[in-house]
N, C-alpha and C positions, 0 to 999 in steps of 0.2 A: 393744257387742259382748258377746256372752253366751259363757261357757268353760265346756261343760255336763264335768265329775266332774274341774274344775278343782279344787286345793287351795288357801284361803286363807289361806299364814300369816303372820305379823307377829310383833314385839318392840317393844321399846322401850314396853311400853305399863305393867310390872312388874304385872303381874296383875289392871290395872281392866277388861280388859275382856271378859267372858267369852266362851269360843269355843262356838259353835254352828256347827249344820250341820258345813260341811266346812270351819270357820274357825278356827283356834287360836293363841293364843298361844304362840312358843316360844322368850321369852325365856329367857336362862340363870336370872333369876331365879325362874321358875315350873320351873325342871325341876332343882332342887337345886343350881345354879347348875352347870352343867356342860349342855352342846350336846345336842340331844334326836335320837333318832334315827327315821327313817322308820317303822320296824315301831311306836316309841314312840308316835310322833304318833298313826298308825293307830290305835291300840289308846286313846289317848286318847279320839280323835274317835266310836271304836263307842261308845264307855262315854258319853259324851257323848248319844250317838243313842239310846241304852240307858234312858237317865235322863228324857230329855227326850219321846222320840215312842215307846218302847217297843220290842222286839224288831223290829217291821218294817223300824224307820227304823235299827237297825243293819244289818238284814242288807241291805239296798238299802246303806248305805256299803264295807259288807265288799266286796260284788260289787262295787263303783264305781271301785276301789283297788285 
């Protein structure tokens, strides 16, 4: 079953595995060791999309979110 502008996150993984798409890491130890917050994630995952596929692919996340 598909969860279309479903968020993937996950820990325990201490920063091997990098997040893409709308996947992240949000172990305390990737986020200064301290709990990461919604807006945080967000802003992660655009810069992510930023980096990777370019302005489009952030703003289709932005919208998604």
């Amino acid at each position: 079953m598909t969860h279309y502008g479903a968020l993937h996150l996950y820990g325990h993984s201490h920063g091997s595995l990098p997040g893409c798409g709308r996947s992240l890491d949000v172990g305390v130890d990737c986020w200064d060791w301290r709990p990461a917050t919604v807006p945080e994630i967000l802003e992660r995952m655009a810069e992510d999309a930023r980096r990777e596929g370019g302005p489009a692919a952030a703003a289709a996340l932005a919208e998604a979110a």
